[in-house]
N, C-alpha and C positions, 0 to 999 in steps of 0.2 A: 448491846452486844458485849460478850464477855473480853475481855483484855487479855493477850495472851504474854505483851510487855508494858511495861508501863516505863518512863524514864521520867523521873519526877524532879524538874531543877537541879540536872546533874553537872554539878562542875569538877572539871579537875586539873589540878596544878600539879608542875616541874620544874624542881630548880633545875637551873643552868649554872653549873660551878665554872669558873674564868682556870683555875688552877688549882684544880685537887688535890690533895698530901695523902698518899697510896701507903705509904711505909712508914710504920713506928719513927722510924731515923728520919724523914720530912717532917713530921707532926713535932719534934723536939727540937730540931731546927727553925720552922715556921709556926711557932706557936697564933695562937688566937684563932680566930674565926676567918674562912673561904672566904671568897668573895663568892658571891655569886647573883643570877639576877630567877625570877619568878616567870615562867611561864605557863596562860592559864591553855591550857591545849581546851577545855570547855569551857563552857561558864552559862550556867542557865538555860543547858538543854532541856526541853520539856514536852513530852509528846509519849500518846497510847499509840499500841499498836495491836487493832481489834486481832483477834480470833479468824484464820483464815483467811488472810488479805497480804499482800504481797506490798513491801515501804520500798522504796528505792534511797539511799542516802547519794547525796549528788554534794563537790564540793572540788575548791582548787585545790592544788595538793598543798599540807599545810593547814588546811583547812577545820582538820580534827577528825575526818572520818574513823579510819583504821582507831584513832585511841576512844569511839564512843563505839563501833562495834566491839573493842576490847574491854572495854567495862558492861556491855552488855551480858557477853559473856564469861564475866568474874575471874579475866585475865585480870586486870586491874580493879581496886577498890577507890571509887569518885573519892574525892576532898569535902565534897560536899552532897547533897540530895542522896538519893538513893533509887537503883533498879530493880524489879520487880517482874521476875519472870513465872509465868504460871505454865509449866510444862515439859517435856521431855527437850534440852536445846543441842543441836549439833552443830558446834563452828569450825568453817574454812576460813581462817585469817591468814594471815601472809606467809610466802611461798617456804615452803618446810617447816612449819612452825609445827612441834610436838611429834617431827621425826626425830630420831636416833639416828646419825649418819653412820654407825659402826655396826646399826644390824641391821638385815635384809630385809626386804621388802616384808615379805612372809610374817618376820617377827614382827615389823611395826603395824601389820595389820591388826594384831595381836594388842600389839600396846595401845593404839588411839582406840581400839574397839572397847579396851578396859577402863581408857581413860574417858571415854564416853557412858560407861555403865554397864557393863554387856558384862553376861560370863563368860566364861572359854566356850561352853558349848553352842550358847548362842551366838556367839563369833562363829566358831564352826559351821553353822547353819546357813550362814551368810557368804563364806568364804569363796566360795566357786564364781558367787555374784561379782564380788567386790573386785576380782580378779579381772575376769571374765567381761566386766563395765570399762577397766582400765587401760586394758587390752597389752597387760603386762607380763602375760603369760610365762614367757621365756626369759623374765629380768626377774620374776617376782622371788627367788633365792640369793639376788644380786643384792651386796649392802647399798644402800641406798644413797651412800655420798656419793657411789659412779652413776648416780641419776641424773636426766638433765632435769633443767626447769620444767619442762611440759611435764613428766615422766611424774616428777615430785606434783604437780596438781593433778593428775592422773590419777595417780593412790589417793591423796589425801582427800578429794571430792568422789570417790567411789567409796571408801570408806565413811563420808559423812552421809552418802545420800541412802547407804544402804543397811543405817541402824537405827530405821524404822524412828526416826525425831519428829517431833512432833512441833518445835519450833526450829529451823534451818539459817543460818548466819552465814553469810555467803559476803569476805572482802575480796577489791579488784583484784581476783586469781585468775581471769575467764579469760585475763587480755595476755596470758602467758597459755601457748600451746597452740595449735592447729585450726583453722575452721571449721575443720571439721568435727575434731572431737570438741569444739566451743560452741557449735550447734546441737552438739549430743547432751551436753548437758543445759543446754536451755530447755532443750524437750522433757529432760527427766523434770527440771524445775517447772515447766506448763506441766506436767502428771502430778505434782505435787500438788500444784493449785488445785485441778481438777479434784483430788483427794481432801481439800479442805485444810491445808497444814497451813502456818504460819510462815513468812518468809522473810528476811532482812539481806535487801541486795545493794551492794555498794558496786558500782558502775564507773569505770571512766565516761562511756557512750552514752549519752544520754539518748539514743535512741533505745537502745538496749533497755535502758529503765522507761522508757516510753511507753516500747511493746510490752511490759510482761509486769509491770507494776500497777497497785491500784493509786498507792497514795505516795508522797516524795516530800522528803527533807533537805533541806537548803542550808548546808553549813559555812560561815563565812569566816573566819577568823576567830575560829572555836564557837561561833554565837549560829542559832537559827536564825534563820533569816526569812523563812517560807514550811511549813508543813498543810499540804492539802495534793489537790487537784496536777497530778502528773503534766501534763501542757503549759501552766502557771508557773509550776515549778522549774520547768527546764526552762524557762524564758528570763526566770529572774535568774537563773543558775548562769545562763549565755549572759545578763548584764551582767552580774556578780565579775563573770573571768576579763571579760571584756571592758570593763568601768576606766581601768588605768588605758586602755588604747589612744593613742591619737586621733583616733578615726570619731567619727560622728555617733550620737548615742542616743535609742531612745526614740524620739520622733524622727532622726537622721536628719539633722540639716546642717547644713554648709553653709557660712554666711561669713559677707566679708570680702577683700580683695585675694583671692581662691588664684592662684595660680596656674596656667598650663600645667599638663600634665609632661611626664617625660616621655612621650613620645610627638611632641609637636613637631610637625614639620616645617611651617611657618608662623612664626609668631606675629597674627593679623592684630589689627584695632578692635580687639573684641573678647570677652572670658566669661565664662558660667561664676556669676555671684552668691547665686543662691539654688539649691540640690533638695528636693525634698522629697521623700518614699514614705508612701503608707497605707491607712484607709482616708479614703475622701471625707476633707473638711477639718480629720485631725490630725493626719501626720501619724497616729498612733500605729500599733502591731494589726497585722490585719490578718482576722480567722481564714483558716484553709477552706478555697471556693467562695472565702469575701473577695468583695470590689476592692482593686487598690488603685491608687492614682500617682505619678511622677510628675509634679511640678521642675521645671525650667524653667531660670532667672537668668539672662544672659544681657550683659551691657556691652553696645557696639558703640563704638566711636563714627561708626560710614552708615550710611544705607548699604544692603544687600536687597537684589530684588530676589534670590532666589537660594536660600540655602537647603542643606542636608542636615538632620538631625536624628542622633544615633544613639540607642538605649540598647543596655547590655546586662543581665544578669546571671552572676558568680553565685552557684552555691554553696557553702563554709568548706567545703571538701575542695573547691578552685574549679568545680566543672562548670563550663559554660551552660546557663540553662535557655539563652536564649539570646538574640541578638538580630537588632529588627530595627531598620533607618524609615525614615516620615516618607520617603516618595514611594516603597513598597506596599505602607499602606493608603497609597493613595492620597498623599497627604501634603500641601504646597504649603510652605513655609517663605517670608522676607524677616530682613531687619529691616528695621528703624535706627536712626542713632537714637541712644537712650535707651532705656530699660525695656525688654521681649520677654513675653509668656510666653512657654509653651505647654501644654500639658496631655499626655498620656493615660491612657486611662484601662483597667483591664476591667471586667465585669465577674468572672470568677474566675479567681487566682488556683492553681491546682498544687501549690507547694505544699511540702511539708515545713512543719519546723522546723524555725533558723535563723538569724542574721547574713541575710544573702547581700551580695557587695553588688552596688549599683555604680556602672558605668556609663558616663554620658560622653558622644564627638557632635561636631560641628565641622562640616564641609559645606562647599560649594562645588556645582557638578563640574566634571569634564577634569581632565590632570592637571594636577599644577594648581588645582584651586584651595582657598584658603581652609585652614585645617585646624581644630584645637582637639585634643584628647584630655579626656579626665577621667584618670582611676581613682575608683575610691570615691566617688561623689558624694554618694550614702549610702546607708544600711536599709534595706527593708526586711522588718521584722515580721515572720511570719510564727505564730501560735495554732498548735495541730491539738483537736483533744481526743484524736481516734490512733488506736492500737496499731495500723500500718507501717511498714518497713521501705526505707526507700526514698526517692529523691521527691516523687510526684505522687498524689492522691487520687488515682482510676476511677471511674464511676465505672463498673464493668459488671457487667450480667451474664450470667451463664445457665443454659439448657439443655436436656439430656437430645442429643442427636438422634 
């Protein structure tokens, strides 16, 4: 398949001056050389991007996104390697970028449409669209510095979507404006695909690059870190943000003398040692509608002949996705003094993708009985490789009535 970009070992470097000499009269004053120190914002990006496929770039901020969509599109020239684009490119990079705040809407339709290739009359032809898409009707003689933020990605994404590009560059502008109008233009980008254009989408959401990307870039500290498989990609993207946490990583487990949590009521002879969330046997990520299983390691100091045991799942948004004690499922638990298994088990998981936070309690029935709470026990990792939107994966069928 033909390449519509190529970024071939693109690195590029910034110095960081400590204290600049601005004026003739600094520079005779402070003769010699700045200090300054080297930063590589890239370094050894490397990745095609076929003809008609839709990349997602995913990264923390920092990370080097906006400055490898900026050298894509020859805002910036790399330090090293070189980009290689084969086609008509249209880019949305950051929020006003290549308006004129002193002239009006109208004129700067004018200017990005030039600055994109177009002539005046082919501008003209388009004009009612780009308006019309924006829904700026009544500002559109208004100069453009009394635009708000939304107003300013408004213009400048009806202007890129509607001078017919043939490669599309889309940086995080989608999380400035409305949901509404940030639903509208996902759709014109689903029309796009459907037409076979080329797409380069930079996401905060990685659901967003879930739904509407084929393939995903993983940038970590200017370096790739991942290029393939959208599901893959947002998994390592969530360890990538997630690596420096406190919390548990990876297979999730908790090991060690684990402490009550802060909501103990009583602090009994007894604590959860070891927390483990995954797929059965390995602790690892477990595919949407895979089996996952909750090991519980709890050391008692007493015999209990009859305890409670309570499992709790957080999805990265904080919503409770479920929360379900061992006697509802029919299920009688004791301790022993000495180390207690217990283990949970689900048969098909319906999550989507995510590091969802595992809650485990320990009670004993009737009030007043002993009690330990632990948030944050572990992470279960769940990996989705289907296009859906949302918390949970439906198995749902539909028929004409």
């Amino acid at each position: 398949m033909e390449n519509a970009v190529v970024v071939d070992n693109v690195a590029k470097r910034f110095r960081l001056y400590k204290d600049k000499h601005r004026s003739v009269k600094e520079r005779v004053l402070h003769p010699g050389k700045v200090d300054y120190h080297e930063l590589w914002a890239l370094n050894g990006v490397d990745f095609d991007v076929p003809k008609g496929t839709t990349v997602g770039i995913l990264g923390h901020n920092g990370s080097g996104k906006s400055t490898l969509l900026k050298t894509i599109c020859g805002v910036l020239q790399p330090t090293s390697g070189e980009v290689r684009v084969r086609g008509k490119l249209a880019g949305l990079l950051e929020l006003g970028a290549g308006f004129e705040p002193e002239l009006s809407g109208r004129d700067n339709v004018y200017l990005n449409g030039t600055m994109l290739g177009l002539r005046r009359n082919e501008i003209d032809a388009v004009f009612d669209e780009i308006v019309a898409f924006s829904e700026l009707e009544q500002f559109i003689d208004t100069q453009v510095k009394f635009y708000s933020s939304g107003m300013y990605i408004r213009l400048g994404f009806a202007v890129a979507v509607n001078v017919d590009p043939e490669i599309l560059v889309i940086d995080e502008v989608l999380a400035v404006g409305d949901e509404r109008f940030q639903r509208k233009c996902l759709d014109r980008i689903k029309q796009f695909q459907a037409d076979g254009r080329t797409i380069i989408f930079v996401s905060q959401s990685p659901e967003q690059v879930r739904s509407i990307c084929d393939q995903v870039v993983v940038l970590h500290h200017g370096e790739m870190v991942f290029h393939g498989e959208p599901s893959e990609g947002i998994r390592i993207f969530r360890e990538r943000l997630n690596e420096s946490d406190d919390g548990p990583v990876g297979a999730s487990v908790v090991d060690g003398d684990v402490v009550q949590g802060t909501d103990v009521v009583v602090a009994p002879p007894m604590k959860f040692v070891r927390v483990t969330a995954g797929a059965p046997g390995t602790g690892g990520p477990v595919a949407t509608h895979g089996a996952a299983e909750f090991s519980l390691e709890i050391q008692s100091e007493i015999d209990v002949p009859e305890v409670l045991v309570t499992l709790e799942l957080i999805s990265p948004l904080g919503i409770e996705l479920s929360k379900v004690r061992s006697d509802e499922l029919g299920l009688a638990f004791s301790l022993h003094e000495g180390v207690n298994s217990f283990i949970f088990s689900i048969d098909s998981l319906p999550f989507l993708d995510g590091r969802h936070q595992v809650n485990v309690g320990l009670s004993t029935p009737g009030e007043g009985g002993l009690f330990v709470w632990f948030e944050q026990a572990a992470i279960l990792e769940v990996t989705y490789a289907g296009k859906s939107e949302g918390l949970v994966d439906l198995e749902i069928e539909g028929r004409s009535a």
